[in-house]
C-alpha positions in Angstrom: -73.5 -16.6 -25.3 -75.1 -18.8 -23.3 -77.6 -18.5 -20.6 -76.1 -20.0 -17.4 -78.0 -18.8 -14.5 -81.7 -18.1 -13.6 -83.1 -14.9 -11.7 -82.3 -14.8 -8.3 -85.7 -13.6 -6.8 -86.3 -11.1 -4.2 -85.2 -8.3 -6.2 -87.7 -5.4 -6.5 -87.1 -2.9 -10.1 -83.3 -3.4 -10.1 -81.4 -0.8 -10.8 -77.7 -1.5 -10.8 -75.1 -4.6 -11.2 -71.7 -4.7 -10.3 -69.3 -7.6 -9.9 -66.2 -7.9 -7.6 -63.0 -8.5 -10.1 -61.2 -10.1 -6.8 -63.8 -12.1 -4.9 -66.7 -12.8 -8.2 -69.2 -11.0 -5.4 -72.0 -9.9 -7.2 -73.4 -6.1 -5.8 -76.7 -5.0 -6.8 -78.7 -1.6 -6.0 -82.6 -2.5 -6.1 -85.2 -1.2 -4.0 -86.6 -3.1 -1.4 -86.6 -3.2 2.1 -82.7 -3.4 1.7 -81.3 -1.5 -1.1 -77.9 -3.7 -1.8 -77.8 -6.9 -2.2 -74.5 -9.1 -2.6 -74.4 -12.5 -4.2 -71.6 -14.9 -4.1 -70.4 -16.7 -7.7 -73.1 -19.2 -7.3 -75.7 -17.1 -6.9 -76.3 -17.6 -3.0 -76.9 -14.1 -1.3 -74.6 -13.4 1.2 -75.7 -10.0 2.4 -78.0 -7.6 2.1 -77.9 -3.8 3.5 -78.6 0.1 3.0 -82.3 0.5 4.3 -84.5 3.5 3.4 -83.8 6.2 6.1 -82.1 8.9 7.4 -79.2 6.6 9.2 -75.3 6.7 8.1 -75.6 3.2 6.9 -79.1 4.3 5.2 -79.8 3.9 1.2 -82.7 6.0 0.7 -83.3 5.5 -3.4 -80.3 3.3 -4.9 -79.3 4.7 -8.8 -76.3 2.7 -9.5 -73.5 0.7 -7.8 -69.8 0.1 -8.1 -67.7 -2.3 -6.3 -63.7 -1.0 -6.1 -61.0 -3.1 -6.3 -59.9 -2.6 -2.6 -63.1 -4.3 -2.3 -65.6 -1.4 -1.3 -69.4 -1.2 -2.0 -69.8 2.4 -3.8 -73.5 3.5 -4.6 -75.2 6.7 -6.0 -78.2 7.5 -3.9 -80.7 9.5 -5.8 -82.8 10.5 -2.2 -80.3 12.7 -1.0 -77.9 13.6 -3.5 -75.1 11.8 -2.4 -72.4 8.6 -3.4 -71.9 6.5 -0.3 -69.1 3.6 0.3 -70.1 0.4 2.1 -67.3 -2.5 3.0 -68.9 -5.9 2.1 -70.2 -6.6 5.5 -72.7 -3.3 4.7 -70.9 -0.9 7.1 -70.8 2.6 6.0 -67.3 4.0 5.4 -68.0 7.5 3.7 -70.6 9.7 2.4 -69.6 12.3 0.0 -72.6 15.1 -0.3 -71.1 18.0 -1.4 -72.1 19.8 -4.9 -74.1 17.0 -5.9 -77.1 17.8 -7.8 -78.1 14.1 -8.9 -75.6 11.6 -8.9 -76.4 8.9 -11.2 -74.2 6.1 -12.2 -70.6 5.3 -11.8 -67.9 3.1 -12.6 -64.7 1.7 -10.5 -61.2 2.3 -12.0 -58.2 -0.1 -11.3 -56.6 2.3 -8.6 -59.9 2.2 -6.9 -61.3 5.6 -8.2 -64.4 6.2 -9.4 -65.9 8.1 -12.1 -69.4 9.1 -11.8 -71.9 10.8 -13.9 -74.4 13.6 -12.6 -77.4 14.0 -14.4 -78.7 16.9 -13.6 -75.1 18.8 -13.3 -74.4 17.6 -16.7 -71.1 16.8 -15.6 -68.7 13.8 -15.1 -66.6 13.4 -11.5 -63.5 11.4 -10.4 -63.7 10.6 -7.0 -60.4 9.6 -5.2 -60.7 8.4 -1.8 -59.2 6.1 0.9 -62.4 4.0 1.7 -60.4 2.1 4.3 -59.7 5.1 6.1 -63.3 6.5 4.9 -60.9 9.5 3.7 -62.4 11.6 0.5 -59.2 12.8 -0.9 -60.5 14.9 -4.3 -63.6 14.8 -6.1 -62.9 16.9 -9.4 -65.0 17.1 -12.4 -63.6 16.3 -15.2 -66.2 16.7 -18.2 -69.2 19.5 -18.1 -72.1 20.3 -20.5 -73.5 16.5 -20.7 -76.6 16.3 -21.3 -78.6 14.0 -18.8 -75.5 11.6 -18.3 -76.5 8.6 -16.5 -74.8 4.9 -17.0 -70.8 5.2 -17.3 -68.1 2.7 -17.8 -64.4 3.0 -17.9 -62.0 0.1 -19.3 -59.5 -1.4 -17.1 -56.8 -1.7 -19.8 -57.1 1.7 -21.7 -58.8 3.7 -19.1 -60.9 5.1 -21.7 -65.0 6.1 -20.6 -68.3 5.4 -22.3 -71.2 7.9 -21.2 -74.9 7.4 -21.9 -76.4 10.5 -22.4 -80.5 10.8 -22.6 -81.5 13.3 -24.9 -84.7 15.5 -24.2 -86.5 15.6 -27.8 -89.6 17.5 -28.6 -93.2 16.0 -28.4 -93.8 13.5 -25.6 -92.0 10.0 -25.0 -89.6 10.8 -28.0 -86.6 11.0 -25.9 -83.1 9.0 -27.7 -79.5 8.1 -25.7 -76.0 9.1 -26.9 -73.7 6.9 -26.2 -69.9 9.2 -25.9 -66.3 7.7 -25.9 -63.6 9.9 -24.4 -59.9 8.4 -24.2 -58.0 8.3 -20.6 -56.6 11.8 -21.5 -60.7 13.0 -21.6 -60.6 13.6 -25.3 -63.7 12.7 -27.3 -62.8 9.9 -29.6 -66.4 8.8 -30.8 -69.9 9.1 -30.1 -73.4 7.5 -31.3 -76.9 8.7 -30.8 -80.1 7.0 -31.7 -80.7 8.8 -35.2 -76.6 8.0 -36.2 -77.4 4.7 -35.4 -80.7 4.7 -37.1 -78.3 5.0 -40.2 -75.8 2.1 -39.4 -78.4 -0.3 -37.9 -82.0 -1.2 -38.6 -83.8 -0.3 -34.9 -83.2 2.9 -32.9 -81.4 2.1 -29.8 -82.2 3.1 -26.2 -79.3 2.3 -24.3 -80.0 2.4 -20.3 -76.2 0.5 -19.4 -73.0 0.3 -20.4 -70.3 -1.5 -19.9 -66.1 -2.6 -21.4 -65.4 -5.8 -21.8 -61.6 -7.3 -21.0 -60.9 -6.6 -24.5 -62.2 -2.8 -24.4 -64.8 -3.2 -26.7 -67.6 -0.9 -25.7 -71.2 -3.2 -24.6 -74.9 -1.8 -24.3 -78.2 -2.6 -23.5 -80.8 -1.6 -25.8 -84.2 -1.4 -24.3 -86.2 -1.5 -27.4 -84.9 -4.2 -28.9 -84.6 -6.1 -25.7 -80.9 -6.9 -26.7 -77.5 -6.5 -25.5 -75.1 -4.9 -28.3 -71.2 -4.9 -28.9 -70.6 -1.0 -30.4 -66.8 -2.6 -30.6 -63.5 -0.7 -29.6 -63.5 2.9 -29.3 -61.0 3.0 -32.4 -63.8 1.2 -34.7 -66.5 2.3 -32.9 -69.6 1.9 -33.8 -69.6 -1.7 -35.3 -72.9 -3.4 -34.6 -72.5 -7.2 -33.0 -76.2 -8.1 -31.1 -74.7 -10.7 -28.2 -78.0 -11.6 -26.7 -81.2 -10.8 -28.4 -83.7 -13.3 -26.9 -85.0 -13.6 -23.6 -84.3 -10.3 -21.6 -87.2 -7.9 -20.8 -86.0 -4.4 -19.6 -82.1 -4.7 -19.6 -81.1 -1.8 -17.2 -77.5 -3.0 -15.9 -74.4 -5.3 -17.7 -71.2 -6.1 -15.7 -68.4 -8.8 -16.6 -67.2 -11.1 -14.0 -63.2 -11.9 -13.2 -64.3 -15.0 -15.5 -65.6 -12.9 -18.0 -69.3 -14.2 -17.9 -71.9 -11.3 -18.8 -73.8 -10.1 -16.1 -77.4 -8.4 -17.3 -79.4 -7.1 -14.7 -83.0 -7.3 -16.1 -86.2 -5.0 -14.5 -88.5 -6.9 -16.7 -88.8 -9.5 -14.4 -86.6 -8.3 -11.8 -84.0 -10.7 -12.4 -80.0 -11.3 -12.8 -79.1 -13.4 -15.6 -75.2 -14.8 -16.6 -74.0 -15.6 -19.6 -70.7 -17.2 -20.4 -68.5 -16.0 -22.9 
């Protein structure tokens, strides 16, 4: 992989990336004086909204963002518990509050659902709604007893879902991520944590994002070894294939473009950086 594209400034402890399969708009959920940002392809910003506030179109702390492919902005807002849906000219369409406890990250399926994690709940959602209409239609949870779930991904071919889990050990700073495949059918098919990996690789991993690429395998950012690591298909899973391991500070988000260039959203140094395949 290549590095194509610089930071592209302005962007204040960066939370979440997502990328528009349709348009190549880039969405990202940082927090400055307006939480979401969106990039065009070539890196110019084309609009920014969501400030901190108490307003429908308000953003009060960004966790993670998801852009559907109906072409809806879809964030998990941390300050009030909720997952709100912009259009891509930053006008609110729906707010979805209830029986939250802390909605973290979240992931865009094909039909234009989206699966989210809630950390504190423990518990995984699928949210169907018409965003045109700013309809919610069902929000059913369909995995509990998670622990700490955060980043998510689901693949667009199998509809399978990766879930980072971060585990709470004993002593101070000690805590490790489990990374969990289920199949579309929500049956576990593999999962990794810091110590199994310790086994299979040489580092431990602390994996903050995840994402699919076009082929399914399963991608994550590893925080301690500043890297970004193919775990391969859930079938094989884990194989361990570093794709960039220089030149990234605090990976925190990954999403692949319609071209299939990598997309790492870095709080390091508060950047974006892309990477062709």
């Amino acid at each position: 992989l290549r590095l194509s594209l610089g930071g592209w400034g302005s962007l204040v402890n960066p939370t979440g990336v997502a990328a528009c399969r349709r348009s190549g708009r880039l969405a990202v959920a940082h927090d400055g004086k307006k939480r979401i940002h969106v990039f065009g392809p070539s890196g110019s910003c084309l609009q920014r909204f969501g400030e901190r506030g108490d307003a429908g179109n308000d953003i009060k702390y960004p966790l993670d963002v998801t852009v559907t492919a109906d072409g809806h902005v879809v964030v998990t807002d941390g300050g009030d518990r909720s997952v709100k849906a912009f259009d891509f000219e930053g006008r609110g369409v729906l707010a979805v509050r209830e029986g939250f406890c802390l909605p973290w990250g979240l992931d865009a399926t094909p039909e234009s659902e989206v699966i989210l994690t809630d950390s504190e709940a423990g518990a995984l959602y699928r949210l169907t709604a018409d965003f045109k209409k700013g309809k919610l239609k069902k929000c059913q949870m369909i995995r509990s007893q998670l622990i700490s779930p955060r980043g998510v991904a689901v693949s667009q071919t199998s509809g399978a879902i990766v879930v980072v889990e971060h585990l709470k050990a004993q002593g101070l700073n000690n805590g490790s991520t489990r990374v969990k495949i289920f199949s579309a059918e929500m049956d576990l098919v593999g999962q990794m944590d810091s110590f199994g990996l310790n086994l299979v690789f040489p580092s431990k991993i602390y994996t903050t994002a995840v994402a699919f690429d076009k082929e399914g395998r399963v991608i994550v950012t590893d925080v301690c070894s500043q890297a970004v690591i193919c775990l391969g298909k859930p079938e094989e899973f884990p194989i361990f294939n570093p794709l960039i391991s220089h030149g990234l500070s605090y990976p925190v988000g990954l999403t692949y473009m319609a071209n299939n260039s990598l997309v790492v959203l870095d709080s390091g140094d508060h950047s974006m950086k892309i990477y062709s395949s």
